[in-house]
Backbone bond lengths (Angstrom), bond angles and torsions (degrees), N, CA, C in turn:
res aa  C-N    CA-C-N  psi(-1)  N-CA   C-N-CA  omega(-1)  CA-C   N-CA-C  phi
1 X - - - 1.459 - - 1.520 109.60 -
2 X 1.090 122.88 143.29 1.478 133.07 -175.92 1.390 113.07 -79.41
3 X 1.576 115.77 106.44 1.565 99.34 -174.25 1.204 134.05 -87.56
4 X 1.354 91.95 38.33 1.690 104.55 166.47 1.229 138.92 -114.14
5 X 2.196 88.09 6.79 1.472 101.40 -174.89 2.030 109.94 -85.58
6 X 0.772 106.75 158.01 0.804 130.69 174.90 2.163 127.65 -54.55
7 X 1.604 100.38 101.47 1.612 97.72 -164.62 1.822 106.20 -49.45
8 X 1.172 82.63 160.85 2.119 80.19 172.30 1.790 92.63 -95.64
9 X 1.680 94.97 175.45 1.284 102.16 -176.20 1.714 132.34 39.61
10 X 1.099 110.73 42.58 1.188 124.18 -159.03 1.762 94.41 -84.52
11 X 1.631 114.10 119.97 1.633 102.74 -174.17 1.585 114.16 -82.01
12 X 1.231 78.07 164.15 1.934 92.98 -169.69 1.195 123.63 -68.48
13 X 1.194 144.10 102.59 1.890 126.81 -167.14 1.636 96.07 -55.52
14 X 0.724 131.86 133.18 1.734 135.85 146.14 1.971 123.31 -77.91
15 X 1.235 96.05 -40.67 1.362 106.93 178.04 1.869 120.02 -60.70
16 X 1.254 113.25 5.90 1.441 98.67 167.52 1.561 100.53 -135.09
17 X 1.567 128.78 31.47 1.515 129.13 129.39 1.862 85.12 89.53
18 X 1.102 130.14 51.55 1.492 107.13 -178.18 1.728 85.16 -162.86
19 X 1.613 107.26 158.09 1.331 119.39 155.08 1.089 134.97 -60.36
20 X 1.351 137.02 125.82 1.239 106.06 139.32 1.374 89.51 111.38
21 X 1.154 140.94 32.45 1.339 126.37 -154.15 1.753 96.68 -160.91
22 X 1.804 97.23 121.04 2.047 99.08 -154.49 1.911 73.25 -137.78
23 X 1.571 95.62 138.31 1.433 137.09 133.20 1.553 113.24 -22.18
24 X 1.086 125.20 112.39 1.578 111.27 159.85 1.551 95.11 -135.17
25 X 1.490 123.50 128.50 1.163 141.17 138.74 1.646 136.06 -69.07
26 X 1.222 96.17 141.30 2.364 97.16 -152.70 1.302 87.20 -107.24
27 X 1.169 129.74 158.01 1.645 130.60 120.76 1.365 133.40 -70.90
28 X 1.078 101.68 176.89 2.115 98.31 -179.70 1.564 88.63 -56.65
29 X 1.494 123.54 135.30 1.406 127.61 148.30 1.214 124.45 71.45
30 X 1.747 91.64 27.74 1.621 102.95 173.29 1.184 95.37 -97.28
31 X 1.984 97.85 153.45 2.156 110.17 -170.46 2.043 83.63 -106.82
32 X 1.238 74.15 121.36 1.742 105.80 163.35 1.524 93.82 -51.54
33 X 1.683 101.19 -94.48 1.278 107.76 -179.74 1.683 115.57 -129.88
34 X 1.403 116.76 161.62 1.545 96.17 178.47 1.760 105.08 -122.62
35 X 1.376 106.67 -179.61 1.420 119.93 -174.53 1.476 91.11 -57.59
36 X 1.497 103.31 142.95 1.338 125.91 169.58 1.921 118.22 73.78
37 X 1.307 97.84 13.64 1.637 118.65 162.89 1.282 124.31 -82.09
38 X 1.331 120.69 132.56 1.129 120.21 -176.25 1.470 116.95 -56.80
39 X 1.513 115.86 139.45 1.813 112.67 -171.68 1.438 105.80 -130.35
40 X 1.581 85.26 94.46 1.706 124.13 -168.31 1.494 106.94 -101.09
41 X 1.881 111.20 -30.31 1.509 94.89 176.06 1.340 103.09 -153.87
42 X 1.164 110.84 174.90 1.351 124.37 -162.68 1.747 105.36 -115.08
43 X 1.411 113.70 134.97 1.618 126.73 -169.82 1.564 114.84 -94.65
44 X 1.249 129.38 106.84 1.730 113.32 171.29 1.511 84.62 -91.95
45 X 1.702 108.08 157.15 1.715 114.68 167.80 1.420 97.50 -104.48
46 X 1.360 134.35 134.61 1.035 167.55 147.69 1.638 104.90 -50.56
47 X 1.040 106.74 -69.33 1.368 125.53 -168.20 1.102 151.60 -140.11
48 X 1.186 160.54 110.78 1.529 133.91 -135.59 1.569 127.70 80.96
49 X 1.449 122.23 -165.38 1.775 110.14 164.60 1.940 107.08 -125.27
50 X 0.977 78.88 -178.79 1.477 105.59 174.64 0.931 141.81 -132.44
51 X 1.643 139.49 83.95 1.303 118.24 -162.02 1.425 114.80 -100.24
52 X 1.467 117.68 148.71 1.817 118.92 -166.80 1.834 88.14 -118.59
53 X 1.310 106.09 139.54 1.490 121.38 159.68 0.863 104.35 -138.77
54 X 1.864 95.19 140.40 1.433 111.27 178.31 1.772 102.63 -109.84
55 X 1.449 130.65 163.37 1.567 122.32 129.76 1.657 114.39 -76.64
56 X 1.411 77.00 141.29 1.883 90.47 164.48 1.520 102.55 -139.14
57 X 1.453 112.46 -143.89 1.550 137.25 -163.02 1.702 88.83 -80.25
58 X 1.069 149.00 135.32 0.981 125.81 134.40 1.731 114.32 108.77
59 X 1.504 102.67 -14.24 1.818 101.84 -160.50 1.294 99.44 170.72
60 X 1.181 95.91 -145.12 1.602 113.02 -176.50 1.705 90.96 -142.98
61 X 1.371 105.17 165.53 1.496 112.91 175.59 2.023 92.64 -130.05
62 X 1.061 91.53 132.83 2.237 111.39 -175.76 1.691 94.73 -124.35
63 X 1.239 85.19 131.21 1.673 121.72 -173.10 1.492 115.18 -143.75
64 X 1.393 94.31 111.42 1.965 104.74 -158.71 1.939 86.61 -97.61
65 X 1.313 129.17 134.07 1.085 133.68 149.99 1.511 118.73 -117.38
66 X 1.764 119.21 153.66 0.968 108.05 -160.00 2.069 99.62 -128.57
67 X 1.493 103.39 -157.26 1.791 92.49 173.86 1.469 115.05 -58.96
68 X 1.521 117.14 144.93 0.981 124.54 163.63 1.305 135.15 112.06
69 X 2.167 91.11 -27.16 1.368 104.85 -178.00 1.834 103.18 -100.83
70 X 1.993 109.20 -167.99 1.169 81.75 -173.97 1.634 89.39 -158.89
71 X 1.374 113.38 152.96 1.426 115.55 -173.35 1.845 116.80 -132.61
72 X 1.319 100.72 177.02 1.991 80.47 161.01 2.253 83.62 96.32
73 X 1.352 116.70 -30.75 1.469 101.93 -171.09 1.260 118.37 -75.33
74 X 1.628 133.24 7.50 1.076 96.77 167.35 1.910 124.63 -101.52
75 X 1.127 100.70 11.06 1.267 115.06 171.62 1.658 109.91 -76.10
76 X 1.544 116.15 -47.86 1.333 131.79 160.27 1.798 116.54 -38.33
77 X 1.016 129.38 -26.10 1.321 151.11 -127.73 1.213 104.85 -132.33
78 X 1.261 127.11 -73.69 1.542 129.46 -168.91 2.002 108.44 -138.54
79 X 1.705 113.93 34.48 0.998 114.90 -151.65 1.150 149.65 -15.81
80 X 1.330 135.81 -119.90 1.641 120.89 -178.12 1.478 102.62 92.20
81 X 1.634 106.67 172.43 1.452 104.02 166.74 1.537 130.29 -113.21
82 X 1.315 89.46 164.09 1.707 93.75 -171.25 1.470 146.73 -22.60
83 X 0.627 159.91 83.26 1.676 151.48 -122.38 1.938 105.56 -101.96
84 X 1.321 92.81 -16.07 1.791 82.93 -174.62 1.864 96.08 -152.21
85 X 1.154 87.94 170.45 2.294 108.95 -177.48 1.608 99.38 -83.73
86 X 1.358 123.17 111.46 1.110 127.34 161.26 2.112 113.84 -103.16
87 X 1.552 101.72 104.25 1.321 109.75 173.83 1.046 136.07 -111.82
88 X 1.414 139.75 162.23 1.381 138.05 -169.98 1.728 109.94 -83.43
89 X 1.385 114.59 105.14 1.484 114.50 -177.26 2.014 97.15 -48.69
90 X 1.133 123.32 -55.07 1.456 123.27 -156.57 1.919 81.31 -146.79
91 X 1.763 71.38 -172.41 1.662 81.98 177.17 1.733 125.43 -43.85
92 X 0.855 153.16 151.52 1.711 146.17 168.09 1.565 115.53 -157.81
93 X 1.495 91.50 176.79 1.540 100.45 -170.44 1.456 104.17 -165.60
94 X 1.620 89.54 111.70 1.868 127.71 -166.86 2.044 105.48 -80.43
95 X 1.075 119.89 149.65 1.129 129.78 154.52 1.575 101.61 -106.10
96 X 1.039 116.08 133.20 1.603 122.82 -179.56 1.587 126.57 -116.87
97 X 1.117 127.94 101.99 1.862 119.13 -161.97 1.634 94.75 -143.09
98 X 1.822 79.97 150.75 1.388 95.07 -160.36 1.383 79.56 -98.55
99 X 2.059 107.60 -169.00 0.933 113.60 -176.27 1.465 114.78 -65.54
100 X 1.089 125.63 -44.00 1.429 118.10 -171.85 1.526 115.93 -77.83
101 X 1.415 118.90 -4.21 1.351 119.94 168.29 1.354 97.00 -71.59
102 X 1.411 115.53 -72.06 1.604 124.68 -170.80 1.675 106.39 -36.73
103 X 1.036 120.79 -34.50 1.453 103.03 -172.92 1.389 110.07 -94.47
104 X 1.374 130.89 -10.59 1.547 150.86 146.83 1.461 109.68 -39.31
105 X 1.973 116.07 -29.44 1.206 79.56 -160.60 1.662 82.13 -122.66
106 X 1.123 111.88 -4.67 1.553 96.89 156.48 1.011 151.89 -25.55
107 X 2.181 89.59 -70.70 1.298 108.93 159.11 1.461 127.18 -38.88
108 X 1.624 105.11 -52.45 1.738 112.40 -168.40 1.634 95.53 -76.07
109 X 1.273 123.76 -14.96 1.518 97.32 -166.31 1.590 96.94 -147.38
110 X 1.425 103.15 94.81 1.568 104.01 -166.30 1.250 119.03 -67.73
111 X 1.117 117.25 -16.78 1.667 136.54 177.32 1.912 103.09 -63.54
112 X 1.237 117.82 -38.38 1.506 110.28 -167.58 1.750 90.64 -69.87
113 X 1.614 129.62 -35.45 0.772 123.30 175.96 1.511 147.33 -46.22
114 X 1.567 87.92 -51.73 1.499 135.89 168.90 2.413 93.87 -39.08
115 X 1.144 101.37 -63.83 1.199 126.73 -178.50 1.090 119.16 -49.10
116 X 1.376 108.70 -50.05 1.803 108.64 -157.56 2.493 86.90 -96.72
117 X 1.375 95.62 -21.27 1.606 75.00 150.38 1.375 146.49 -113.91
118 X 1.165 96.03 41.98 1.455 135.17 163.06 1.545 134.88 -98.04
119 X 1.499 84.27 -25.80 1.616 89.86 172.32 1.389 90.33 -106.20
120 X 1.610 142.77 -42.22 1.138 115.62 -164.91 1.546 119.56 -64.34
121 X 1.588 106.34 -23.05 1.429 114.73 176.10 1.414 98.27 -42.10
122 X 1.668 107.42 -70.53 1.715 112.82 -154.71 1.683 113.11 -77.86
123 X 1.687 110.76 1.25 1.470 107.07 156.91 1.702 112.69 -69.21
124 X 1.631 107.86 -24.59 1.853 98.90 -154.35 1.817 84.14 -83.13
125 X 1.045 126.46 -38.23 1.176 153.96 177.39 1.890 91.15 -27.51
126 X 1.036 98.19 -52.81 1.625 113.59 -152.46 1.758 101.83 -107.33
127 X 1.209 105.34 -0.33 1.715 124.02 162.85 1.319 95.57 -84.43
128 X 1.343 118.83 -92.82 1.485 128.56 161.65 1.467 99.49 18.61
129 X 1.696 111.11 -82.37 1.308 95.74 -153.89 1.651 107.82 -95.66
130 X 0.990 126.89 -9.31 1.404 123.73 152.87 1.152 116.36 -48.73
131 X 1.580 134.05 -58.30 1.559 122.68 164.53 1.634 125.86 -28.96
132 X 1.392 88.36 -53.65 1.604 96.29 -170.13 1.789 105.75 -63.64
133 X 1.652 100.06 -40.80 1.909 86.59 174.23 1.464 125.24 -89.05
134 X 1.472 113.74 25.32 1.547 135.65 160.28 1.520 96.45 -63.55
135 X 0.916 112.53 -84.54 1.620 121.55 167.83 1.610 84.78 80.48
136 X 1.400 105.63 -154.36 1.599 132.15 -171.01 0.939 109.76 -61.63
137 X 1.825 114.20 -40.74 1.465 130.91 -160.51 1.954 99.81 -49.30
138 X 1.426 103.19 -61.05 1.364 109.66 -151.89 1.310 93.25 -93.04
139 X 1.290 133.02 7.95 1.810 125.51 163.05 1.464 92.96 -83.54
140 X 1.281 107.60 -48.06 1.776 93.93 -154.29 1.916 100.85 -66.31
141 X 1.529 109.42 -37.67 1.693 92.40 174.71 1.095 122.39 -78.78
142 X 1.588 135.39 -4.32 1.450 121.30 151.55 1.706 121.53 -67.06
143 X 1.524 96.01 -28.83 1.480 96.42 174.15 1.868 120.07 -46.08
144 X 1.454 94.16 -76.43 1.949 123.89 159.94 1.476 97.52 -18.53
145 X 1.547 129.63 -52.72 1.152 114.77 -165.30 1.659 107.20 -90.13
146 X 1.295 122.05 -54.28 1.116 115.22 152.13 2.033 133.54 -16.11
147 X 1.050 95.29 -45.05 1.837 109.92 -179.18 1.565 107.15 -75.08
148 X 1.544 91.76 -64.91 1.546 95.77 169.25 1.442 141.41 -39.04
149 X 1.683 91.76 -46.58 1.627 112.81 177.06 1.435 114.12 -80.23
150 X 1.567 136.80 -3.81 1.189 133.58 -168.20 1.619 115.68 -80.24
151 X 1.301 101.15 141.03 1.802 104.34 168.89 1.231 88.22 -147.51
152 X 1.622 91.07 167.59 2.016 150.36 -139.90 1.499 68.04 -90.19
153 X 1.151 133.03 124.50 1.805 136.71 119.66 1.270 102.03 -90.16
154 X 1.264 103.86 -164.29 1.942 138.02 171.72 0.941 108.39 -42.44
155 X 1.800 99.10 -46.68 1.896 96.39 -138.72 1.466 84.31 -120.05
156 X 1.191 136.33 21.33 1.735 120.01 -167.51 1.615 118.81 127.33
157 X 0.955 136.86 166.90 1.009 133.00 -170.11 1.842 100.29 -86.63
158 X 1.420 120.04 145.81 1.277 133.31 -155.78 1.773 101.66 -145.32
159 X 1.202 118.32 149.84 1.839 127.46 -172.83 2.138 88.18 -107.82
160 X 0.863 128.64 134.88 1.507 120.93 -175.87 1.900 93.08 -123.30
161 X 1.046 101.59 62.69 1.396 105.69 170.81 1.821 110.65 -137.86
162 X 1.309 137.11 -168.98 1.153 145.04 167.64 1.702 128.66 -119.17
163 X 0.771 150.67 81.12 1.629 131.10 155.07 1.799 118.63 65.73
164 X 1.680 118.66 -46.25 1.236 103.83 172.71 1.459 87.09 -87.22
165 X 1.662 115.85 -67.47 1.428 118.23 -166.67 1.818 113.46 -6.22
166 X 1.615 106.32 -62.61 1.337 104.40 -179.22 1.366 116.09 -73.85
167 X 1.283 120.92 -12.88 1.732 117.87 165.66 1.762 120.38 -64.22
168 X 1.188 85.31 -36.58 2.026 109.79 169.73 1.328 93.23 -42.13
169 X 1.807 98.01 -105.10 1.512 122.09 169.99 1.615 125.13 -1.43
170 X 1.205 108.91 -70.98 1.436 108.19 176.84 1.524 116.12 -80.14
171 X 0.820 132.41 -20.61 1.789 138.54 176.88 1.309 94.57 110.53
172 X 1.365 131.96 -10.77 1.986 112.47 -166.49 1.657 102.71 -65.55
173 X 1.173 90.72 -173.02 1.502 113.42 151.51 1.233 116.06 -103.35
174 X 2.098 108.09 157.21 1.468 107.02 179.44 1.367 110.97 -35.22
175 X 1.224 133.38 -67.30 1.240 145.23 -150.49 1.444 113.07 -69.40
176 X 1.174 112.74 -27.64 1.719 128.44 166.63 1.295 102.12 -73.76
177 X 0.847 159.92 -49.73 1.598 167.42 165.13 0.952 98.77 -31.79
178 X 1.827 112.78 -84.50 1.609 127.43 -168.76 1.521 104.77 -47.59
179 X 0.905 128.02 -33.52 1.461 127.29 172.64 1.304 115.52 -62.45
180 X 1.315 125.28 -38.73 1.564 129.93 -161.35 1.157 101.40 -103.39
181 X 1.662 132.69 -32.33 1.273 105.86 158.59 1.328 119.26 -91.94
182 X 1.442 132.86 32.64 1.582 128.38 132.87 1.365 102.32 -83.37
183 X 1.036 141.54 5.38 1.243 104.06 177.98 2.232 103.20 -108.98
184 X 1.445 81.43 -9.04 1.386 85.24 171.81 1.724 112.72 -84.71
185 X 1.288 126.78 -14.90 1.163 134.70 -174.28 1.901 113.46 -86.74
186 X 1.654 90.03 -16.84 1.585 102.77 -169.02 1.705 94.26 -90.11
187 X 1.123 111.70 -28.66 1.405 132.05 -172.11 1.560 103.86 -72.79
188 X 1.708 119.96 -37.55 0.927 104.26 -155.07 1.325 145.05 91.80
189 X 0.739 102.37 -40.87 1.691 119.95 152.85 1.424 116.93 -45.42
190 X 1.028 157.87 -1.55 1.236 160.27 -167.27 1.766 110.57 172.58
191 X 1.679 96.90 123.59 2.059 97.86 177.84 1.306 101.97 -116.45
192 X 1.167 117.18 159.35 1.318 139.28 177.68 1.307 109.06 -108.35
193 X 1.741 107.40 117.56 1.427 109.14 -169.05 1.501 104.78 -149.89
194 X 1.755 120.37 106.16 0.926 121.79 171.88 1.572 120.57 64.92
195 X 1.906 91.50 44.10 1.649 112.70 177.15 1.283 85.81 70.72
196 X 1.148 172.11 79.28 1.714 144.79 136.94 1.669 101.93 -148.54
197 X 1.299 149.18 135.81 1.381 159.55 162.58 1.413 102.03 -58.59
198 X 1.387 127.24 140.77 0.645 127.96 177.74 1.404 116.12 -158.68
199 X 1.608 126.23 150.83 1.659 104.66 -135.86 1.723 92.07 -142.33
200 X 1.308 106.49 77.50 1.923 117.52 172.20 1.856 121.72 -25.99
201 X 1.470 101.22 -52.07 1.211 106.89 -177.20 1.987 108.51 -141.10
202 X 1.770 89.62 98.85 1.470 99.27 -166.75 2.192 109.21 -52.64
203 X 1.534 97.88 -43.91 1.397 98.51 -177.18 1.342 119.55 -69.23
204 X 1.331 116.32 -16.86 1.788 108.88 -179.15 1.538 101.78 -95.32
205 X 1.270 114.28 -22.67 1.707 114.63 160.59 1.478 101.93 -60.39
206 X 1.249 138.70 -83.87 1.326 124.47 173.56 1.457 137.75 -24.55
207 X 1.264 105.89 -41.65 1.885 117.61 170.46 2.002 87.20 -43.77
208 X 1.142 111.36 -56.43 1.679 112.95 -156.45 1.883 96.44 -40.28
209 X 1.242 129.21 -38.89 1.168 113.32 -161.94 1.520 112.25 -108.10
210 X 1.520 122.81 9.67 1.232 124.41 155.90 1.608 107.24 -55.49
């Protein structure tokens, strides 16, 4: 069984006044959710920790959270999928809400609000400077993969992959990617046409990773 599926009958918290909103208990080193999962809901920890890993440039980035705080929202938020492994350091115990809980309990409790834009502040905060130490490093290996990965269509040469695929490939993270190919799109060097990459002038795309 996949231990990331989901218990049956899972009971309802009542005590924080909102729908829709279930208890889940972890074991040591159970995955919440992993990279490339759909991010349908958002986690408060109750109890116990949590650790989130991401890939980036270079490694991985590990982020220990503990009771009280809460992760998993920006998938909740502006959806898409998951960008990093959220696991149970030891035993724990998740509050789990979907979107329409989360905004249920906003309303009733303006303070959870107050909070979660507080952390999103000091996530962009912490984008910010992750961009800036993307630097060359992580253009020039999306480039490499980009060059490498290209084929001959109809209309021009085209990358037939997606968004994580090239997060794989080059070592970034989603979000390191999505960044680097805007900056290749601002450049010009590469258009986006009908979901697919597509690459006008293969050799001045290549200059990028000399």
């Amino acid at each position: 069984m996949d231990e990331r599926s989901e218990p049956a009958n899972r009971p309802e918290t009542t005590d924080v006044g909102v729908r829709r909103a279930f208890e889940r208990t972890l074991a040591p080193g159970e995955i919440v959710f992993d990279e490339g999962d759909p991010g349908e809901r958002l986690f408060v920890i109750q109890a116990g920790e949590v650790e989130l890993r991401r890939r980036a440039a270079g490694g991985c980035r590990v982020e220990r959270l503990g009771a009280g705080e809460f992760f998993g929202e920006m998938g909740v938020l502006v959806g898409g999928a998951r960008a990093e492994r959220a696991t149970a350091v030891g035993a724990a115990r998740l509050l789990e809400l979907d979107a329409a809980t989360l905004e249920d309990l906003c309303m009733e409790r303006p303070e959870v609000a107050i909070r979660m834009l507080r952390r999103l502040a000091g996530r962009l905060v912490d984008l910010e400077t992750q961009s800036a130490a993307l630097g060359d490093d992580g253009l020039r290996a999306l480039v490499r993969v980009l060059v490498h990965g290209a084929e001959a269509g109809p209309d021009g040469l085209r990358v037939p992959t997606n968004l994580l695929g090239l997060a794989a490939q080059s070592g970034l993270s989603p979000l390191e990617a999505w960044r680097a190919v805007h900056q290749l799109l601002d450049r010009r060097l590469v258009r986006l046409a009908d979901d697919v990459l597509r690459i006008p002038d293969l050799e001045a795309l290549a200059a990028c990773a000399d």
